[in-house]
C-alpha atoms as a printed R data frame, in Angstrom:
    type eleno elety resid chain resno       x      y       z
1   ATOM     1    CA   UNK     A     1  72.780 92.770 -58.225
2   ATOM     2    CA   UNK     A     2  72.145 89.118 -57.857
3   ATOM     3    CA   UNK     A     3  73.074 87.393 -54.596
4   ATOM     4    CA   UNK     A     4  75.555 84.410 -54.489
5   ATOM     5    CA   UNK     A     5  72.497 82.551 -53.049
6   ATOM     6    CA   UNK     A     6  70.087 83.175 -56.222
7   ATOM     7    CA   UNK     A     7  73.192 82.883 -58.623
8   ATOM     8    CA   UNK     A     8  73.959 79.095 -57.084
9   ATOM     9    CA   UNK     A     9  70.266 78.637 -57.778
10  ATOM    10    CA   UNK     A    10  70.081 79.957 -60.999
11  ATOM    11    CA   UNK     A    11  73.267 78.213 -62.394
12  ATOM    12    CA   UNK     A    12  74.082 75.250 -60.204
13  ATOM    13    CA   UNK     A    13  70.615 74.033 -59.377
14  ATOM    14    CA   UNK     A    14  71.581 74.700 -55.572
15  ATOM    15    CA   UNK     A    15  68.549 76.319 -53.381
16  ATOM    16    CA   UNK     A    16  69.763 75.435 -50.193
17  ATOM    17    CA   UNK     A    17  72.801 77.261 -50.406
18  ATOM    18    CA   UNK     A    18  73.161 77.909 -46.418
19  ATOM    19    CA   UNK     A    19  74.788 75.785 -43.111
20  ATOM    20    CA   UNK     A    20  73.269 75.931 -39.804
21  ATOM    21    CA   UNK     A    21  74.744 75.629 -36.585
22  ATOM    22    CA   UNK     A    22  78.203 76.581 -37.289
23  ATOM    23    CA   UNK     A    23  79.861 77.462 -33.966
24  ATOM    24    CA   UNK     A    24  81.888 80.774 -33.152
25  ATOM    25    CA   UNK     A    25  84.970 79.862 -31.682
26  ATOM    26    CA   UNK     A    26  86.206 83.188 -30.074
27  ATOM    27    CA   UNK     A    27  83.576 85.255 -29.005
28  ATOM    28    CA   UNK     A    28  82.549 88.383 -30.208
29  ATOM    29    CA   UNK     A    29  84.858 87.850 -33.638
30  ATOM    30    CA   UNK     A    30  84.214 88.403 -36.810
31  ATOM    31    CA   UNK     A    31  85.939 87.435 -40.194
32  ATOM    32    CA   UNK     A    32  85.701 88.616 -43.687
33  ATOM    33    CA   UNK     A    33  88.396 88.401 -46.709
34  ATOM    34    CA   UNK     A    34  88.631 86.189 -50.003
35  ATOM    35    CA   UNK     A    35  87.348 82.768 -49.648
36  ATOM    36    CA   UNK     A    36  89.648 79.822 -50.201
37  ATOM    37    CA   UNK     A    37  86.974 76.951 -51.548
38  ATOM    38    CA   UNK     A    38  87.169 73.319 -50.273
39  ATOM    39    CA   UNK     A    39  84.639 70.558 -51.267
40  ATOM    40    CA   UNK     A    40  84.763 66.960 -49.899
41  ATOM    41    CA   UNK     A    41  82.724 63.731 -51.277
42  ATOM    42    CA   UNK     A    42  82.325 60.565 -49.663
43  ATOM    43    CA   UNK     A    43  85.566 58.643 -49.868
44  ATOM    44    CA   UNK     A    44  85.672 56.782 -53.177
45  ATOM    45    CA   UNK     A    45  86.531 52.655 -51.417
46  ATOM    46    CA   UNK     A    46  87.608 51.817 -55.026
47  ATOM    47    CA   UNK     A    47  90.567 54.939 -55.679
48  ATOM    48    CA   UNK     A    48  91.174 55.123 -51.967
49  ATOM    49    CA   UNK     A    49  92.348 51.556 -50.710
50  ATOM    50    CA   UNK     A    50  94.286 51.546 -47.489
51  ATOM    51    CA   UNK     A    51  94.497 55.708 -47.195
52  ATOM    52    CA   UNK     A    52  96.501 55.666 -50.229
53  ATOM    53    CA   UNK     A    53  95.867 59.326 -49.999
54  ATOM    54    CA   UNK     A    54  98.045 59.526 -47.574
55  ATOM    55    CA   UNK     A    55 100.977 58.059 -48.757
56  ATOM    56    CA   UNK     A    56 101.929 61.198 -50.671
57  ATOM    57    CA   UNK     A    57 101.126 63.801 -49.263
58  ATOM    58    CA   UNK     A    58 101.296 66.288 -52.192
59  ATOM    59    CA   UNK     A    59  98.267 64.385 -53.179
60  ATOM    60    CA   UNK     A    60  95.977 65.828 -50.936
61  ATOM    61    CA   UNK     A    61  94.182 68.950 -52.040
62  ATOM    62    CA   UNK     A    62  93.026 70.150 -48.676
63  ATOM    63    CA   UNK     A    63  96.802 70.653 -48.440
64  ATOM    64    CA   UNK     A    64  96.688 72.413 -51.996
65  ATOM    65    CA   UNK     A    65  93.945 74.730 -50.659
66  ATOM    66    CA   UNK     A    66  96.090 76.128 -48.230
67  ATOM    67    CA   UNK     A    67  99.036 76.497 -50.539
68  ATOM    68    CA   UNK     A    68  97.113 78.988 -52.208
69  ATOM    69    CA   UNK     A    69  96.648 81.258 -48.957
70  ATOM    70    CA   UNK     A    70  97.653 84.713 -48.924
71  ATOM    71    CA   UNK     A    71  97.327 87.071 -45.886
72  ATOM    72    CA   UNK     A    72  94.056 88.090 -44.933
73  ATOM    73    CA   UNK     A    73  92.035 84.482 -47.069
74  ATOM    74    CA   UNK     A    74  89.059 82.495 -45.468
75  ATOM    75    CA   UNK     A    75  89.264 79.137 -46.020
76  ATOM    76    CA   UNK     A    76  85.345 77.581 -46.694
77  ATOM    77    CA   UNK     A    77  84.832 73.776 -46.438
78  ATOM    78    CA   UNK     A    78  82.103 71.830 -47.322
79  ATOM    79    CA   UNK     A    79  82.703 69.019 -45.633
80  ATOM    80    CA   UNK     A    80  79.175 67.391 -45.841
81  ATOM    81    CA   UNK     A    81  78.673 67.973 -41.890
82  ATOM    82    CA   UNK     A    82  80.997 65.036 -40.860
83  ATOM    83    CA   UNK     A    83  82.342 64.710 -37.774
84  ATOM    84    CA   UNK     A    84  84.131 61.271 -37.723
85  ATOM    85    CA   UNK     A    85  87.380 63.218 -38.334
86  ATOM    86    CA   UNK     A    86  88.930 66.816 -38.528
87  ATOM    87    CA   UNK     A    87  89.757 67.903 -41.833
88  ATOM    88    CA   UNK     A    88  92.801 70.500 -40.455
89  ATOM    89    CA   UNK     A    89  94.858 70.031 -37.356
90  ATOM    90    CA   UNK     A    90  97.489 71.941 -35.625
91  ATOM    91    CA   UNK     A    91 100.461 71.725 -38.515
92  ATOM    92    CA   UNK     A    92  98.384 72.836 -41.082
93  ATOM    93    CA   UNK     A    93  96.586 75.611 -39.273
94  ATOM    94    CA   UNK     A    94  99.830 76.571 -38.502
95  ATOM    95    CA   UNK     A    95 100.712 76.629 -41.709
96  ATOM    96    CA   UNK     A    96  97.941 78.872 -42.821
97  ATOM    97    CA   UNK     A    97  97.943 81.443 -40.101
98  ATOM    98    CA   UNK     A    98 101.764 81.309 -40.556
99  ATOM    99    CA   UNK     A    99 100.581 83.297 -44.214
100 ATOM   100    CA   UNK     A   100  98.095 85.159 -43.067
101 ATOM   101    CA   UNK     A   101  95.124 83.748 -42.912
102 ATOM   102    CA   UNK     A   102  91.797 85.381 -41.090
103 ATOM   103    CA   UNK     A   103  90.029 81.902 -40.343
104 ATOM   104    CA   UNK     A   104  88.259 78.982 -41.489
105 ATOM   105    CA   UNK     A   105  84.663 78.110 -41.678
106 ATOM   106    CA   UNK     A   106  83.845 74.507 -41.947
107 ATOM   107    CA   UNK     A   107  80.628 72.092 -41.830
108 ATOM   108    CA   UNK     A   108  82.721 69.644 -40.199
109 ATOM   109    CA   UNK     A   109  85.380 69.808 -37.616
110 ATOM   110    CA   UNK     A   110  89.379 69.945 -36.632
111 ATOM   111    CA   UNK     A   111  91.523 68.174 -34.990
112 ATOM   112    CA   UNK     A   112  94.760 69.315 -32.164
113 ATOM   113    CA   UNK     A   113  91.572 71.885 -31.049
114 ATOM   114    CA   UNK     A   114  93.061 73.185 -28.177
115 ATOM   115    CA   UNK     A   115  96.205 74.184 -29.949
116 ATOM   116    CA   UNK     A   116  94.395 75.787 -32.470
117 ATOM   117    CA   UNK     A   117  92.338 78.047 -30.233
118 ATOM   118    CA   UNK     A   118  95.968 79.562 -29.203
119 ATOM   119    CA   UNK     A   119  96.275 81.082 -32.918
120 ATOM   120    CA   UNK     A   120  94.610 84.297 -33.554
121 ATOM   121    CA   UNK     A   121  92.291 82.436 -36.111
122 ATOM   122    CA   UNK     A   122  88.411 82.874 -36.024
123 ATOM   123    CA   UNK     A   123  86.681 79.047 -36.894
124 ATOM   124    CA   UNK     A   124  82.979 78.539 -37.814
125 ATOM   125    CA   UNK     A   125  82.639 75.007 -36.763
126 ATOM   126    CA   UNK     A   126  80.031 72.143 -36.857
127 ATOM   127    CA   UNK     A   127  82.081 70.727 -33.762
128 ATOM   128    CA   UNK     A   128  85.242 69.955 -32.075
129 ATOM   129    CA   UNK     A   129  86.629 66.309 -33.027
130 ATOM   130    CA   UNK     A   130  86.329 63.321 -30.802
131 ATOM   131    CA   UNK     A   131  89.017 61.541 -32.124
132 ATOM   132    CA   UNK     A   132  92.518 62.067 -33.731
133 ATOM   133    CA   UNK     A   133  91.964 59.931 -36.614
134 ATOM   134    CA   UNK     A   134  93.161 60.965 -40.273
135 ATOM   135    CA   UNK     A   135  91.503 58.257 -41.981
136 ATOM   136    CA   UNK     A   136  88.026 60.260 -42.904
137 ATOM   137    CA   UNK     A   137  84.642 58.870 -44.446
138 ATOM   138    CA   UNK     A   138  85.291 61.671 -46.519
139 ATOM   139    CA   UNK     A   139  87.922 62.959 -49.117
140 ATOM   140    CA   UNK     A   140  88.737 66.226 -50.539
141 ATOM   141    CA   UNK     A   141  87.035 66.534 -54.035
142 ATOM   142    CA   UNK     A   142  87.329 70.108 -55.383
143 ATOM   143    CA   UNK     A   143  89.075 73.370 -54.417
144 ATOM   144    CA   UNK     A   144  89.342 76.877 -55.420
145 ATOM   145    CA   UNK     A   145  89.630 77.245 -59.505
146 ATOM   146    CA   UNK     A   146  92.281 80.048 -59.996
């Protein structure tokens, strides 16, 4: 049986299918279930003027991705290892362990981190955030296909 590694090879040209350096949040934890998927690009300047984004917010899907959660889901964002701004903070984390969910592993990093930490969520992080910011270099591209 194939792994996901040689399949994202084999179909999506991908051989570098890992991230490094992720950091374990509580000790000792570990985390397993169905994966919630979450891709961001750089922020498009030309569809994105002013954070339009975020003048609905039904229109952004790393809201989406967590709409999908059921109890016991992993969210997984590729968040191209930037730090400039947290992708979740405290609401939405709420939100998701509120249904369930075991943790989150992200390339990047969230924001409200001490609050989070008080949930019994497990987080694979590149970092903590520096800043409170919601204006990203980034913006959610892709998410789970059901």
């Amino acid at each position: 049986v194939p792994t996901i590694s040689v399949e994202l090879k084999h179909w999506g040209g991908i051989s570098d299918s890992f991230v490094m350096g992720l950091k374990s949040c509580h000790t000792g934890k570990t985390i397993g279930g169905p994966a919630i998927t979450l891709q961001f690009m750089p922020i498009r300047e030309d569809y994105y003027q002013d954070a339009e984004e975020y003048q609905n917010v039904e229109e952004q899907l790393h809201r989406h991705a967590l709409y999908l959660a059921e109890a016991g889901d992993v969210v997984v964002v590729d968040a191209r290892g930037d730090l400039s701004s947290g992708v979740f903070g405290e609401m939405m984390l709420a939100y998701f362990h509120g249904k369930g969910g075991e943790g989150v592993v992200l390339d990047g990093c969230i924001r409200d981190s001490k609050k989070c930490w008080k949930r019994d969520l497990e987080f694979g992080l590149g970092d903590l955030s520096q800043t409170i910011t919601s204006k990203p270099a980034f913006s959610p591209f892709a998410s789970t296909i059901l």
